[in-house]
ROBAKOL-220890 format. One line per 2 residues: their letters; for each residue x, y, z of C-alpha. Coordinates in Angstrom, 3 decimals. Layout:
A) X Y Z  ...
//
This chain:
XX) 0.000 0.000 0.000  1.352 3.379 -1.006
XX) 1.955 5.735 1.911  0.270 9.357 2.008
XX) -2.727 10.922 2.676  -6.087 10.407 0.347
XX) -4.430 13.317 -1.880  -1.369 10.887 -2.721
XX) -3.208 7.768 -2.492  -6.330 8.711 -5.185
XX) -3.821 11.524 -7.131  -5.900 10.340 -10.503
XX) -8.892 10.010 -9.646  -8.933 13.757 -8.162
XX) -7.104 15.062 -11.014  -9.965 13.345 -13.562
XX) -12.251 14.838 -10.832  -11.251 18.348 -10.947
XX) -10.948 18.245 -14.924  -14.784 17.117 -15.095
XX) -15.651 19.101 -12.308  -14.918 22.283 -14.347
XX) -17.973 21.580 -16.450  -19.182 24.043 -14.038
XX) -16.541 26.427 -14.979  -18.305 26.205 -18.631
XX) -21.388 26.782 -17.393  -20.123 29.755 -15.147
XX) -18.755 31.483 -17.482  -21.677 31.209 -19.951
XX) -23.761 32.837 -17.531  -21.149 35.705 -16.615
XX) -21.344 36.433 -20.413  -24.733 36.184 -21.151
XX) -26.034 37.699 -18.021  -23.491 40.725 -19.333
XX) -24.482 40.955 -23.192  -28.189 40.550 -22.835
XX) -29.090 44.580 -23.032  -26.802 44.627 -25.983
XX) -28.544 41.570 -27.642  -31.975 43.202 -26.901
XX) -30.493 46.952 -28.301  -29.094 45.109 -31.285
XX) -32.096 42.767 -32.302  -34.588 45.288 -30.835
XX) -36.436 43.070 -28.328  -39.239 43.660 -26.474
XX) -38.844 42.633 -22.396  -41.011 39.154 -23.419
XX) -38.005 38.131 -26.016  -35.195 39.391 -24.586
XX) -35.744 36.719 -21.609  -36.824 34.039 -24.235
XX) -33.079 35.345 -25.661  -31.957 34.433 -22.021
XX) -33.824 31.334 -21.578  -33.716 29.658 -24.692
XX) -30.320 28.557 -23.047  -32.548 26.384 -20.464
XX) -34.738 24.935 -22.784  -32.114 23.315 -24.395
XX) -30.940 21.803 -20.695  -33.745 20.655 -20.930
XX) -33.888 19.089 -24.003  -30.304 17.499 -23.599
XX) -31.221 15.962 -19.956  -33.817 13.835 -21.833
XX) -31.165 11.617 -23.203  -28.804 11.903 -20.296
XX) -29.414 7.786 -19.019  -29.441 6.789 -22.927
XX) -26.001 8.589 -24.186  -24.483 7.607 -20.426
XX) -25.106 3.719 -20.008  -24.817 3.253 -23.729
XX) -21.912 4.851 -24.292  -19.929 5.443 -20.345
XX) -19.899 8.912 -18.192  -16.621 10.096 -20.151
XX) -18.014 9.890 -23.467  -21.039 11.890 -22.315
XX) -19.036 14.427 -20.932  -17.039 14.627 -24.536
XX) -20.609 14.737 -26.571  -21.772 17.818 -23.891
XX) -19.232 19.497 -24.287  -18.902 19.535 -28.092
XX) -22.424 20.462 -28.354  -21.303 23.500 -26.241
XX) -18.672 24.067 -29.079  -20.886 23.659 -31.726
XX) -22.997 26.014 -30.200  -20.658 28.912 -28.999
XX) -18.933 28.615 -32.537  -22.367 29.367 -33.759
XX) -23.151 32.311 -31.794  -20.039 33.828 -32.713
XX) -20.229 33.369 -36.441  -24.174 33.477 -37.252
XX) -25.693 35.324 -34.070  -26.285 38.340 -36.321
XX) -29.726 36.559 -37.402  -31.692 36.229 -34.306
XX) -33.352 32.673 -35.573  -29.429 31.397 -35.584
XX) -28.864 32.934 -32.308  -31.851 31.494 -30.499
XX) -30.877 27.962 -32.055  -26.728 28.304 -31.425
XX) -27.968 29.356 -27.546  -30.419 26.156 -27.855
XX) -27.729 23.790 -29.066  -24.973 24.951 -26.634
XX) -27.986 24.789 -23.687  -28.221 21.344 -24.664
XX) -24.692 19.990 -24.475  -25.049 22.037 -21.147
XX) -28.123 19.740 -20.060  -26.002 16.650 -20.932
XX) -22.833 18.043 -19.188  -24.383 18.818 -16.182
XX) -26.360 15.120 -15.697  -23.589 13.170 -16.447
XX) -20.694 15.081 -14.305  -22.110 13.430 -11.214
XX) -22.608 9.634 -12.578  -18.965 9.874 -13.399
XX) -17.297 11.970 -9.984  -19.539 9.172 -7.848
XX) -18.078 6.434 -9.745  -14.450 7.316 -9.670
XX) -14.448 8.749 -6.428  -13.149 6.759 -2.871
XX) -16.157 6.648 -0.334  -13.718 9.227 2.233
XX) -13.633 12.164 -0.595  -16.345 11.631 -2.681
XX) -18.665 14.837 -1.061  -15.860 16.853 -1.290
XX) -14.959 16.012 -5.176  -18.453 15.723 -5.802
XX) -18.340 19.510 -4.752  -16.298 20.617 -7.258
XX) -19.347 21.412 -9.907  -20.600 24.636 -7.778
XX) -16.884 25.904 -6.736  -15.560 26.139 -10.396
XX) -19.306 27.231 -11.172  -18.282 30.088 -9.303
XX) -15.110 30.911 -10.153  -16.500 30.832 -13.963
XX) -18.917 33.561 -12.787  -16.268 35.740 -11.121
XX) -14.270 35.219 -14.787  -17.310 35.782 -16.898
XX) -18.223 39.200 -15.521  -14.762 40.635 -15.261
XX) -13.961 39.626 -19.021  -17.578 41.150 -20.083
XX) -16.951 44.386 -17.972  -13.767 44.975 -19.285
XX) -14.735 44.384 -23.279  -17.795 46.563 -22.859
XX) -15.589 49.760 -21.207  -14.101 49.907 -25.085
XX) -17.817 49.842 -26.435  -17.853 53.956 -27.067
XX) -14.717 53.811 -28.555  -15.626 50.653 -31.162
XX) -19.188 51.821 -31.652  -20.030 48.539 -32.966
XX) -22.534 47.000 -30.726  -23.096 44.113 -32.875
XX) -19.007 43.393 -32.813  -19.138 43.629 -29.338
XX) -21.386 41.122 -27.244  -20.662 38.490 -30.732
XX) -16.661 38.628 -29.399  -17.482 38.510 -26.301
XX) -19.298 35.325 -26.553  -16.550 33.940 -28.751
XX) -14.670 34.327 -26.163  -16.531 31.030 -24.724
XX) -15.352 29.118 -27.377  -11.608 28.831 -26.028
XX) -12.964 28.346 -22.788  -14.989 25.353 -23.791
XX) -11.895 24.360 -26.215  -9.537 24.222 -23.676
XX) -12.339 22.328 -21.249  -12.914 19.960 -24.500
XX) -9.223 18.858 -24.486  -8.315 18.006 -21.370
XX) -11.710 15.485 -20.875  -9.537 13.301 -23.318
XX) -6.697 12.892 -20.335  -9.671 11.890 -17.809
XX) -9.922 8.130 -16.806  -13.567 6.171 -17.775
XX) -15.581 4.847 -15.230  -14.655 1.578 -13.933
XX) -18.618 1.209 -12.180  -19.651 1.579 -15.772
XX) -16.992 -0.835 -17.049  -18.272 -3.248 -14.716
XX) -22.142 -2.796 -16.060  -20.960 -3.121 -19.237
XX) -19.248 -7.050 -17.644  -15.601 -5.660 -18.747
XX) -14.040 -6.832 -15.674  -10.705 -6.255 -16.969
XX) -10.732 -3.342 -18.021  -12.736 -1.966 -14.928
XX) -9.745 -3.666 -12.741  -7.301 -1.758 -14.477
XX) -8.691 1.190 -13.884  -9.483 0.526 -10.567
XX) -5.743 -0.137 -9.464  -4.859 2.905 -11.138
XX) -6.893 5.126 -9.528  -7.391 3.282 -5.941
XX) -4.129 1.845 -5.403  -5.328 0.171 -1.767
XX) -8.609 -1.482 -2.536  -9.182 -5.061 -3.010
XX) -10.154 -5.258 -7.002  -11.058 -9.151 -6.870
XX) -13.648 -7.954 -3.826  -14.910 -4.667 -4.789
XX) -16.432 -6.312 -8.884  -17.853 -9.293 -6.420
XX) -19.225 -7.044 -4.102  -20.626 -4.491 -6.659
XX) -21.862 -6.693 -9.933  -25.306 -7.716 -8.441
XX) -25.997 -3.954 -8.904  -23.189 -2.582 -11.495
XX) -23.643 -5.029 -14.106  -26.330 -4.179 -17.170
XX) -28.042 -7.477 -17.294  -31.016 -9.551 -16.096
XX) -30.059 -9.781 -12.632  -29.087 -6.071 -12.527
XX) -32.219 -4.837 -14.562  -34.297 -7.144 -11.839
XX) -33.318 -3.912 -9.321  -35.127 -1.723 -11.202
XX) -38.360 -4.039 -10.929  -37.921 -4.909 -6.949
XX) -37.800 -0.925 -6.229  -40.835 -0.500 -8.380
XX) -42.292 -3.359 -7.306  -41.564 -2.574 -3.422
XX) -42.166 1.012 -4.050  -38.932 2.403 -3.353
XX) -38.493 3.324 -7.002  -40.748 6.014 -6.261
XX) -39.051 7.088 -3.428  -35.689 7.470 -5.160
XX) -37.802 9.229 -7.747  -39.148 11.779 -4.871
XX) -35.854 12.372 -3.700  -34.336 13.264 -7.075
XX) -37.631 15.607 -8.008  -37.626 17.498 -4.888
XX) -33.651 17.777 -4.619  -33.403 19.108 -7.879
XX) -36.585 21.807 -7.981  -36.438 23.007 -4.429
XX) -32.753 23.580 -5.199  -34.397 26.190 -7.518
XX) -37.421 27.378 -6.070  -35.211 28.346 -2.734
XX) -34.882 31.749 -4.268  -31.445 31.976 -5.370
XX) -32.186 33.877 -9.003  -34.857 35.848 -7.306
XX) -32.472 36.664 -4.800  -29.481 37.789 -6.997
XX) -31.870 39.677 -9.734  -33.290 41.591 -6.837
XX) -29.796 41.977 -4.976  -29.108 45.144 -7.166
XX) -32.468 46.891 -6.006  -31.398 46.332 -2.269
XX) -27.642 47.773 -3.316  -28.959 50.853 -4.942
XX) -31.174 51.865 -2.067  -28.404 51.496 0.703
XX) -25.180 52.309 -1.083  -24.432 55.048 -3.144
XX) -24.378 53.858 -6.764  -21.210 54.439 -8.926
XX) -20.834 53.763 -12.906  -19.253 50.042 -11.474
XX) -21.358 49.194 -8.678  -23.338 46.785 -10.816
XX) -19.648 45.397 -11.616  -18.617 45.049 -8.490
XX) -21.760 43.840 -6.713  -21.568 40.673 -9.564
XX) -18.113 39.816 -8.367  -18.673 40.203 -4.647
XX) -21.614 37.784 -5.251  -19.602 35.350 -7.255
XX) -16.659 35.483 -4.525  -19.444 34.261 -2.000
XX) -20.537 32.006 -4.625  -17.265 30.094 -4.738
XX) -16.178 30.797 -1.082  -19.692 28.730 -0.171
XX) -18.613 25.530 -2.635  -14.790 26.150 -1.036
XX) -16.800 25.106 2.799  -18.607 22.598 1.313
XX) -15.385 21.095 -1.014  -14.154 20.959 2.885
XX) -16.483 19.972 5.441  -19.021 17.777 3.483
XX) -17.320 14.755 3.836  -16.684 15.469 7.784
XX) -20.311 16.601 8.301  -22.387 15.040 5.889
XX) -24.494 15.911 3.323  -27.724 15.974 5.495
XX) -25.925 18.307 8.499  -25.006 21.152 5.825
XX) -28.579 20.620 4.054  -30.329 21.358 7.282
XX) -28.107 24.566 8.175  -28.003 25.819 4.694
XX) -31.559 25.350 4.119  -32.505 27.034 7.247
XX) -30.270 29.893 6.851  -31.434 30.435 3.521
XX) -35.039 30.803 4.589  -34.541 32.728 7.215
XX) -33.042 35.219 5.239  -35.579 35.545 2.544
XX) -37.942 35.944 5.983  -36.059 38.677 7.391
XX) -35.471 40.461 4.307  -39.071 40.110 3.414
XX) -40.214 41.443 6.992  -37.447 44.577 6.467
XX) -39.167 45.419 2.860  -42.345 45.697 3.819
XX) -41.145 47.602 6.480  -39.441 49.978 3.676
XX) -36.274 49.741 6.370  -33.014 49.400 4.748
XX) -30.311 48.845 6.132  -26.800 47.613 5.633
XX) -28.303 44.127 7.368  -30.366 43.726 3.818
XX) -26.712 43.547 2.110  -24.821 40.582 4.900
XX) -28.440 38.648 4.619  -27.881 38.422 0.872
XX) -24.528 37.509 0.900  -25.264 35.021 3.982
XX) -27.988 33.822 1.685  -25.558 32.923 -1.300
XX) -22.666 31.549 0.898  -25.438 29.109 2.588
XX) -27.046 27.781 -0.466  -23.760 27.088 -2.163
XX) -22.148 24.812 0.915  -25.520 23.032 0.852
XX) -28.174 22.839 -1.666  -26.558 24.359 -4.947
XX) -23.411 22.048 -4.202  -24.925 18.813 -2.747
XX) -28.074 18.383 -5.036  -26.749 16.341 -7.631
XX) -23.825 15.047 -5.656  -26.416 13.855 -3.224
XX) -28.611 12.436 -5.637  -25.639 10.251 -7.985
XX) -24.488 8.631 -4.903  -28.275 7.612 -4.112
XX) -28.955 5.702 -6.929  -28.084 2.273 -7.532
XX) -25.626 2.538 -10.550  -28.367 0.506 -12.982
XX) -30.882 3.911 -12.289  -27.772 6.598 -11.517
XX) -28.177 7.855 -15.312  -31.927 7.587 -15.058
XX) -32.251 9.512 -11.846  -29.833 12.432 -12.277
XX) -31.094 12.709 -16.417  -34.408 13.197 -14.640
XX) -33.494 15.777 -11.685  -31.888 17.720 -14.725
XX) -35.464 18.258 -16.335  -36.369 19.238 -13.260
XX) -34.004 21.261 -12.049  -33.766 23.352 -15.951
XX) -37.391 23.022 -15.655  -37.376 24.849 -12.596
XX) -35.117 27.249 -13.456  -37.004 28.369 -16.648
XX) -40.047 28.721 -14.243  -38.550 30.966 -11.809
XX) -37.370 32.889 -14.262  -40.966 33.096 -16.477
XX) -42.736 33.704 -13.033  -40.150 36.044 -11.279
XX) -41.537 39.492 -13.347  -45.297 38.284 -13.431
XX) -45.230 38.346 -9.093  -42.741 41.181 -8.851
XX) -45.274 42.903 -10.971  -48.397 42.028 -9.697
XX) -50.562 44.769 -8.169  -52.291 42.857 -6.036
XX) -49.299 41.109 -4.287  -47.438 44.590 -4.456
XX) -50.921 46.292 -2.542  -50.568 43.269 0.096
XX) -47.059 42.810 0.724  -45.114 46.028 -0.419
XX) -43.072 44.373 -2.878  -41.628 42.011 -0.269
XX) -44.168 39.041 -1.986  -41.039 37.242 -3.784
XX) -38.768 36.767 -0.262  -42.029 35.794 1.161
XX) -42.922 33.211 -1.573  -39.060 31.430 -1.980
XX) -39.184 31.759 1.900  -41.330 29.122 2.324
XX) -39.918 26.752 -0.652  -36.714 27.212 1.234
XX) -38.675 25.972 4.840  -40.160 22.811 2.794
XX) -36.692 22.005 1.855  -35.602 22.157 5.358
XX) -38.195 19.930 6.554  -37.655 17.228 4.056
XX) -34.104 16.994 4.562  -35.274 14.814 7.515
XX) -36.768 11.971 5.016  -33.728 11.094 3.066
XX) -30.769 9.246 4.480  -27.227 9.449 4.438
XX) -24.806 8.924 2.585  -21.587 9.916 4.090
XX) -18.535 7.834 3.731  -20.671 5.060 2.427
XX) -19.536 2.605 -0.243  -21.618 2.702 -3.684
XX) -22.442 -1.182 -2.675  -23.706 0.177 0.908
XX) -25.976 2.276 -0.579  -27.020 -0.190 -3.122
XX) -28.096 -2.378 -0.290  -30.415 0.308 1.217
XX) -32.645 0.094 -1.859  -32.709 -4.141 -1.666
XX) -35.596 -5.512 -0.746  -34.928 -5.399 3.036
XX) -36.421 -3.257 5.051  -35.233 -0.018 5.578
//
């Protein structure tokens, strides 16, 4: 046995983690961008407020769209190759953007396409960190999705502020958000290449009954495990044939299928409905009444938020395999909806007060150490590696699903009379508030999963009783 700590011991597998794990620098940075160009897209194709967020959206619906295959593309073809067909449908569509986004048609289908791979990316990065991961480090790899999520914020924003302070001296609007989404397609590029260096799956190996291959990998990336035991242990549930598929049939049969299916649905749309878009849209209102505004304070409140974005993933990168996923779900949650409560109560109170700014940052920094970084983490591990595709394909729907509702709802009850006559415009803290106190409360339904082996948590869903 090689001497060290887990960073010696499992040196590839957390390399091939981090390298997948920036999928959610892609994503990241895509939103830094596009959150950054939209008024120029809107000036330049002269939207109304309806089509400029369709412009913004359209990226969703494609999520959407590329979940739907997520289990199909994964146990067909393994977790790495998934990753590889994402991420070139993020290519395909940033390439497109940059060359053909002039036509508004092309742009709309370039943002669908590269929302797609996105959809695909983001399902399949969890089957494969779960898989490749030793039971001691797997929360904390697992975490890496919403830390480089953040930093690609931080870099999105700072590369779109800077290009648009030469926009009066260019004067070409058109030239200007176009390269600054081409700018996405090195990132992506550069993302592209290095998924070639990452290992495959040996779980999936192992469904697929390519025993020695999966060994190989196995004693390449967990030099101190017993190979012979763990593919003895784990093929009643990690191989893809009659025995395995029986699994499927005893959960549905025993109804736990359904449970697993609950779990996934309400991890993944809660995650949404918790407020966190509602919470940074409406962020800059709160600024502008308490702080002086400047020509960069929009600038600088987007990076402050990203920094608490990332420093949020950095706690739960740290502490989730120590604590559990369950402990930081029930602070996080909690925190969170207290402070959509409390900044509810302080807007319909019309006080504001520098408290209004730590509460949103407090909010941020506790949804990304809990829900925004454990959700599909949480929800990979779960499954039994037969339904692992199936499960986190499906709480992708949901979760893009839920994202393109907040954002289709978020004007209609920030705008509504009635709500505004009632609550004072504090409706929308009020509202997420309580999604964020259901979350809370079902945290104590779901079990564990701390430090657990994939074939531990395989046996949960046997027929046994709980």
């Amino acid at each position: 046995m090689r001497k060290g700590g887990p960073g010696m011991k499992y040196k590839k597998a957390i390399i091939s983690a981090f390298i997948a794990g920036s999928a959610g620098f892609v994503l990241g940075y895509d939103m830094g961008i596009s959150g950054g160009t939209i008024t120029n897209v809107a000036t330049h194709f002269n939207l109304n407020s309806a089509w400029e967020g369709f412009a913004l959206s359209v990226f969703i619906v494609g999520a959407v769209l590329g979940s739907i295959f997520t289990r199909k593309i994964n146990d067909e073809l393994g977790r790495k190759r998934a990753l590889i067909i994402g991420t070139i449908f993020m290519l395909i569509g940033a390439i497109g953007v940059y060359l053909f986004g002039d036509k508004f048609q092309l742009f709309l289908l370039c943002r669908g396409i590269a929302g797609a791979g996105m959809g695909l990316l983001f399902s399949s990065e969890p089957s494969y960190i779960t898989e490749i991961s030793p039971p001691s480090i797997r929360g904390g790899l697992g975490s890496i999705l919403q830390f480089t999520t953040g930093l690609g914020i931080i870099l999105g924003y700072f590369v779109t502020f800077n290009m648009l302070k030469y926009q009066n001296i260019i004067q070409d609007n058109l030239w200007m958000w176009k390269t600054i989404y081409g700018t996405e397609i090195v990132v992506v590029a550069i993302y592209l290449i290095f998924l070639f260096y990452i290992v495959h799956s040996p779980v999936w190996y192992l469904m697929k009954n390519r025993d020695d291959e999966a060994k190989k990998i196995m004693q390449d990336i967990w030099p101190d495990i017993d190979c012979d035991k763990f593919i003895e242990t784990h093929s009643k549930y990690n191989r893809n044939d009659d025995e395995s598929k029986n699994i499927e049939h005893q959960m549905e049969k025993s109804g736990k299928l359904k449970k697993l299916i609950f779990i996934s649905f309400f991890m993944a749309a809660l995650t949404e409905l918790c407020g966190i878009n509602p919470l940074i849209y409406y962020s800059s209102d709160i600024f502008r009444k308490i702080m002086p505004e400047g020509p960069n304070t929009a600038f600088y409140q987007s990076i402050i938020n990203g920094v608490f974005f990332t420093i949020g993933s950095l706690v739960s990168m740290l502490t989730v395999d120590k604590f559990g996923r369950k402990t930081l779900l029930f602070i996080g949650t909690f925190i969170m909806s207290a402070s959509l409560f409390i900044i509810g109560v302080h807007i319909y109170l019309s006080s504001y007060s520098m408290l209004l700014v730590y509460l949103v940052y407090l909010f941020i920094f506790s949804y990304n150490f809990s829900a925004g970084a454990i959700r599909f983490l949480y929800i990979g591990e779960l499954s039994p590696t037969p339904l692992r595709a199936y499960s986190l394909g499906f709480a992708g729907i949901v979760n893009w699903a839920s994202d393109f509702l907040v954002s289709w709802t978020l004007p209609i009850i920030a705008n509504s009379i009635f709500l505004n006559r009632i609550f004072k415009g504090s409706s929308i803290f009020f509202i997420y508030s309580v999604f964020g106190f259901i979350f809370f409360i079902l945290v104590f339904t779901i079990p564990e999963t701390k430090g657990k082996s994939l074939h531990e948590i395989s046996e949960y869903w046997s027929l046994k009783d709980d």
